[in-house]
C-alpha positions as CSV (number, residue, x, y, z in Angstrom):
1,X,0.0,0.0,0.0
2,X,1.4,3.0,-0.5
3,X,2.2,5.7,2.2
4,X,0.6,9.1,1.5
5,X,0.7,10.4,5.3
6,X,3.8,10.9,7.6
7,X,3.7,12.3,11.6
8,X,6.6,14.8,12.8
9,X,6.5,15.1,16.6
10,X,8.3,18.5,17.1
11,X,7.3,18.7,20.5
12,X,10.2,18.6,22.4
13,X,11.6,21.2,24.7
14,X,14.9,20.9,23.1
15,X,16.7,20.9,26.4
16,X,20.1,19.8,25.2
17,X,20.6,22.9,22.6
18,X,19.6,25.7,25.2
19,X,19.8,28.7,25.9
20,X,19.2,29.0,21.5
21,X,15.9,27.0,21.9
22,X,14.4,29.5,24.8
23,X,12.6,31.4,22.2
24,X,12.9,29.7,19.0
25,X,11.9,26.3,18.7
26,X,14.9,24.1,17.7
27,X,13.0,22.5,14.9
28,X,13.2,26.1,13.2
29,X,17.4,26.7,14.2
30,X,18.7,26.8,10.8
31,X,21.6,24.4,8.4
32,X,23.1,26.8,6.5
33,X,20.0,29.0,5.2
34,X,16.9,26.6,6.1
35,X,15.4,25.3,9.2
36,X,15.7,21.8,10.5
37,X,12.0,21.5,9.7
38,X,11.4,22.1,6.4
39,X,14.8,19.2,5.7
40,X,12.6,16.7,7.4
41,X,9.3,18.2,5.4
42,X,11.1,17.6,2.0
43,X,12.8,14.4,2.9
44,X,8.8,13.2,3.2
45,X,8.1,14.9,0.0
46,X,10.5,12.9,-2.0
47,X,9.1,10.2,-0.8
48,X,5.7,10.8,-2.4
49,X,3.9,11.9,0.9
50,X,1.4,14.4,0.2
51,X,-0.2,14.8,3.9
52,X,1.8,15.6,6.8
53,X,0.8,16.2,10.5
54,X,3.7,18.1,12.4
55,X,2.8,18.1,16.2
56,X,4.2,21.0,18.4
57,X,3.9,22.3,21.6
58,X,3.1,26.0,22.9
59,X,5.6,28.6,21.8
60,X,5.9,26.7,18.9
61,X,4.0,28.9,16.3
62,X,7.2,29.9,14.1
63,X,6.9,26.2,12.5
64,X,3.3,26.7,11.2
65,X,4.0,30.1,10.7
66,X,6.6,29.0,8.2
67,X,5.0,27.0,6.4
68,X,2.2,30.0,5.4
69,X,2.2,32.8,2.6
70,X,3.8,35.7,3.6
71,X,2.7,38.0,1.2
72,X,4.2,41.2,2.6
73,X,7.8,39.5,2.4
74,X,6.5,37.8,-1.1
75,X,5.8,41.7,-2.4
76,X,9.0,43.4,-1.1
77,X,11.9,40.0,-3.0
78,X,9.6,40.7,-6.0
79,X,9.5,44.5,-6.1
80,X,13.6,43.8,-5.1
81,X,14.2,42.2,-8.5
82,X,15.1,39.0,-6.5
83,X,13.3,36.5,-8.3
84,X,15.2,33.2,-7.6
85,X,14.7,34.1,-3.5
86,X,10.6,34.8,-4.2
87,X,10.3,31.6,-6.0
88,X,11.6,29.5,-3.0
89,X,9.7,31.5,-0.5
90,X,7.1,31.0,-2.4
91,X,7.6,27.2,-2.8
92,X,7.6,26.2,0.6
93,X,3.6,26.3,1.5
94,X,3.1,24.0,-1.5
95,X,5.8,21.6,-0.5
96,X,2.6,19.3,1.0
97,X,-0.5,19.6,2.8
98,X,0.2,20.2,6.4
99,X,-1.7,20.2,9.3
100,X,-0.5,21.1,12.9
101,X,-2.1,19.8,16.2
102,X,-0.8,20.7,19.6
103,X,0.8,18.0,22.5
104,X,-0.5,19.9,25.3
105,X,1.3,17.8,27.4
106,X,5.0,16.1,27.1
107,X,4.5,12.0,27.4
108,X,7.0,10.8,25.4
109,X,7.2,9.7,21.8
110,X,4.6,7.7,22.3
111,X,2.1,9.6,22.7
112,X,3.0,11.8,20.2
113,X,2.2,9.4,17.8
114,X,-1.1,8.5,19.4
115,X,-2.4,12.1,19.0
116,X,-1.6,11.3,15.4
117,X,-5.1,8.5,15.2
118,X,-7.4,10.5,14.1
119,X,-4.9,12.2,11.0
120,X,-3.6,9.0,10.4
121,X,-7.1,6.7,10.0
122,X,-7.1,3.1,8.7
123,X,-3.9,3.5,6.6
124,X,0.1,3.2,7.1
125,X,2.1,6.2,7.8
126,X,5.8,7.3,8.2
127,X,7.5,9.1,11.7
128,X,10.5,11.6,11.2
129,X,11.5,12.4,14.5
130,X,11.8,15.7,14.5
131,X,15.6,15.8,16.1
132,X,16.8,14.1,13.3
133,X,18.2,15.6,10.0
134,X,18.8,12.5,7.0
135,X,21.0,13.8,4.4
136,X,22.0,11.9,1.3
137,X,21.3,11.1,-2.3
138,X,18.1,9.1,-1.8
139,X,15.1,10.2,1.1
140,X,15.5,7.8,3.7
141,X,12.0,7.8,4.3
142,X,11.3,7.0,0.4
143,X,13.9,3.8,0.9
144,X,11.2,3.1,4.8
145,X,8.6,3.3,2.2
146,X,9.4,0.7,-0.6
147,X,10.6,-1.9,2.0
148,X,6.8,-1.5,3.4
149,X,5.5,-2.0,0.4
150,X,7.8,-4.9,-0.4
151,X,7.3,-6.6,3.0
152,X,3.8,-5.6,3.9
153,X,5.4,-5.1,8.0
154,X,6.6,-2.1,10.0
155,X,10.0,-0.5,9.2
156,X,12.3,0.8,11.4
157,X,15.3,3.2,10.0
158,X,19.0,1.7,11.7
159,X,21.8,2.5,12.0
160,X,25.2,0.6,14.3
161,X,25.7,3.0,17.5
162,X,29.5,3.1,18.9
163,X,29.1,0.5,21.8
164,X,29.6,3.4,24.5
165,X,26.2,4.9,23.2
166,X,24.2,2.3,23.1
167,X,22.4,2.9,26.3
168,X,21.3,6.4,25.4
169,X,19.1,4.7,22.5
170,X,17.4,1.9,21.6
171,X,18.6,-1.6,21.2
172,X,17.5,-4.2,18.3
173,X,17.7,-7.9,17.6
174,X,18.5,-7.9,13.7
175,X,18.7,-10.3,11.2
176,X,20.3,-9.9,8.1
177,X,17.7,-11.1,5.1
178,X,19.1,-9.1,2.0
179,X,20.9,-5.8,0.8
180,X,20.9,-3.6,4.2
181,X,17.3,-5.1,5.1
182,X,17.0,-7.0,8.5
183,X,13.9,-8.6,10.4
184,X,13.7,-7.4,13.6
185,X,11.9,-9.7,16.1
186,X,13.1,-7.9,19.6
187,X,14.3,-4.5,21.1
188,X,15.0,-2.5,24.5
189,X,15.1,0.9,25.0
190,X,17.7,2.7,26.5
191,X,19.5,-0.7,27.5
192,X,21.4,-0.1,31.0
193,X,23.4,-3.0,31.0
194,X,25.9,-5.3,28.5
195,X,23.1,-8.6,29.0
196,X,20.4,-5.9,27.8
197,X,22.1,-5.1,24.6
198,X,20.7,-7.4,21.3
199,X,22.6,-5.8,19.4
200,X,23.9,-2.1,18.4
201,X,21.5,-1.5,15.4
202,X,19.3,1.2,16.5
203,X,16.1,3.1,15.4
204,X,17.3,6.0,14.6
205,X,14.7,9.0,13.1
206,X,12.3,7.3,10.8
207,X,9.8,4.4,10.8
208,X,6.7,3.6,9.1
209,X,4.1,2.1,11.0
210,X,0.6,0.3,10.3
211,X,-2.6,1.8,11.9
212,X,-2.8,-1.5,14.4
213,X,0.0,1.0,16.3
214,X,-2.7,2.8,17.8
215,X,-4.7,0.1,19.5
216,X,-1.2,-1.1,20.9
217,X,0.0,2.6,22.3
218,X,-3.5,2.9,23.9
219,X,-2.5,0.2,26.4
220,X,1.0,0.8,26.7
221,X,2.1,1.7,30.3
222,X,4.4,4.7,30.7
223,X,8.5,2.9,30.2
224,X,12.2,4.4,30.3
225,X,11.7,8.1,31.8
226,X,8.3,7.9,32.9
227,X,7.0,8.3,29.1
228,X,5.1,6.6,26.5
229,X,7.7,5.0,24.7
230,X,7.4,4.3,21.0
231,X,9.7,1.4,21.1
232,X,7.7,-0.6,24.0
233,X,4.8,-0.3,21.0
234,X,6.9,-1.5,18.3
235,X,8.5,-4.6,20.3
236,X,4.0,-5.9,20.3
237,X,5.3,-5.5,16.7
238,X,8.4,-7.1,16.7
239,X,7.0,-10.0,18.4
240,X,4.0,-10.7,16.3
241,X,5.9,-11.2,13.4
242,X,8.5,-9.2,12.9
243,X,9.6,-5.8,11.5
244,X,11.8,-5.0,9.1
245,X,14.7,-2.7,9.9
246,X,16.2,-0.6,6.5
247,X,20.1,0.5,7.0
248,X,19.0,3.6,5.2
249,X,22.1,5.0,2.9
250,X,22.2,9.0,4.1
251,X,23.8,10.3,7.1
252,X,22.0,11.0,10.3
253,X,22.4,14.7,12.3
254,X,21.1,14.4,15.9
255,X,19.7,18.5,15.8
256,X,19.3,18.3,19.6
257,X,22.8,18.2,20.1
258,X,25.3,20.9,19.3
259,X,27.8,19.0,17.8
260,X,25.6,17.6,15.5
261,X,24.3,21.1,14.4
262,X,27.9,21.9,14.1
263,X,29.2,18.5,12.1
264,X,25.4,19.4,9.9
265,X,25.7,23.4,9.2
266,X,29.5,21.9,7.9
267,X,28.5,19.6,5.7
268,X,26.2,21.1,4.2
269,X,27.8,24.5,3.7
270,X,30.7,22.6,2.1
271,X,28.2,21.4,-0.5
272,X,26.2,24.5,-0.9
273,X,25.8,26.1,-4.6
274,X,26.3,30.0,-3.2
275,X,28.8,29.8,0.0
276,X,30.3,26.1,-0.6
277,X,33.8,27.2,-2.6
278,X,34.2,30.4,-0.2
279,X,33.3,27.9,3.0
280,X,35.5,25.3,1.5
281,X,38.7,28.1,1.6
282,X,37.9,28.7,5.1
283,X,38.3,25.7,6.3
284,X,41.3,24.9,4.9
285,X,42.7,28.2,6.6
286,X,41.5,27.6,9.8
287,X,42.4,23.9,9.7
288,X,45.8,25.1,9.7
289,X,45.9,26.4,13.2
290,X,44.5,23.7,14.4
């Protein structure tokens, strides 16, 4: 079947990038010269998604707010002569349909997701976690999306986690069964010691998920942190047949962590069309004092 609706939570307080979350949600901080946001929004795009629910949280207007017409701003590039900047302002509120419901309170992933029922209906739909940034040649949500289709199960996105990080995610038993695809039969969360650990494949910022996820989050009893947990859903999943885990092929920022900003707005600036070559040249200066 084929996925047409995705979830972002963008909920989170964004604790671990303070004090420049306080008053701007970290979702809208920016890579280069776009927010974290709208990355995720077109990764889904590419993917053929055409509806997308992005859940916030109060003080969190400046996401939906970007996504609208701004036809004062739209006026001024135009009567400016700057036609390329108007056209991908103006691009942006057609990107997909998006609709934005509010968390009022902070439960975890979880139940994130289960404020989602109602959007999501009787159909499959994708989750970009809203920390995570996946950058590469192909949407890693559009490489979720065919092994759902191929597999009729949920898919998790994974990746291997150096061993002394393991316990700060979550923790999979992974089978190999062809080119980077695995079945997935067991997982922990946050796994606090070595006999915990399955493995160090981890879900890391994208899944696609039946609509049987509901039922199962509805009865799941708060885990790891006193929260909801996503993954205590997913393991009823895991168990009752299996998921599938994709070893997507583009590389993963953690946005609610400053080095990943950093290691992100670097990577990207080195590759962009207007300030890459200048960037580029800067580097290579300052690497010399290094």
């Amino acid at each position: 079947m084929k996925i047409r609706k995705a979830v972002i939570p963008a909920a989170g307080l964004g604790t671990r990038v303070l004090p420049a979350s306080k008053a701007i949600p970290k979702e809208m901080l920016p890579i280069v010269d776009k927010p974290v946001i709208q990355y995720i929004v077109e990764e889904a795009v590419q993917a053929g998604i055409t509806d997308i629910l992005v859940i916030t949280s109060r003080g969190k207007g400046a996401i939906a707010d970007h996504f609208d017409r701004s036809p004062e701003l739209e006026e001024r590039l135009l009567a400016g002569g700057k036609q390329a900047v108007y056209d991908q302002i103006r691009a942006i509120p057609e990107l997909a349909n998006l609709t934005f419901i509010r968390q009022k309170e902070t439960k975890g992933l979880g139940h994130a997701v289960l404020c989602a029922k109602e959007f999501v209906g009787d159909e499959p739909f994708a989750v970009l976690y809203g920390d995570d940034v996946i950058i590469g040649e192909q949407s890693a949500t559009a490489e979720l999306c065919a092994a759902y289709e191929k597999h009729g199960k949920g898919v998790v996105g994974i990746k291997e986690v150096p061993h002394e990080m393991i316990s700060k995610y979550s923790s999979l038993k992974a089978d190999p069964i062809g080119e980077r695809e695995y079945l997935v039969t067991d997982m922990i969360e946050k796994p606090q010691t070595e006999a915990e650990v399955l493995s160090y494949f981890s879900i890391l910022g994208r899944c696609v998920l039946p609509p049987e996820i509901f039922g199962i989050l509805e009865h799941t009893a708060p885990g790891a942190g006193g929260e909801i947990q996503l993954t205590d859903a997913m393991l009823v999943l895991a168990k009752n047949g299996g998921m599938i885990g994709v070893d997507y092929t583009g590389t993963r920022y953690d946005m609610g962590n400053k080095l990943g900003m950093l290691q992100a707005a670097v990577e990207v600036g080195l590759k962009h069309p207007e300030v890459g070559r200048a960037f580029r040249a800067y580097l290579k200066e300052i690497a010399k004092t290094l």
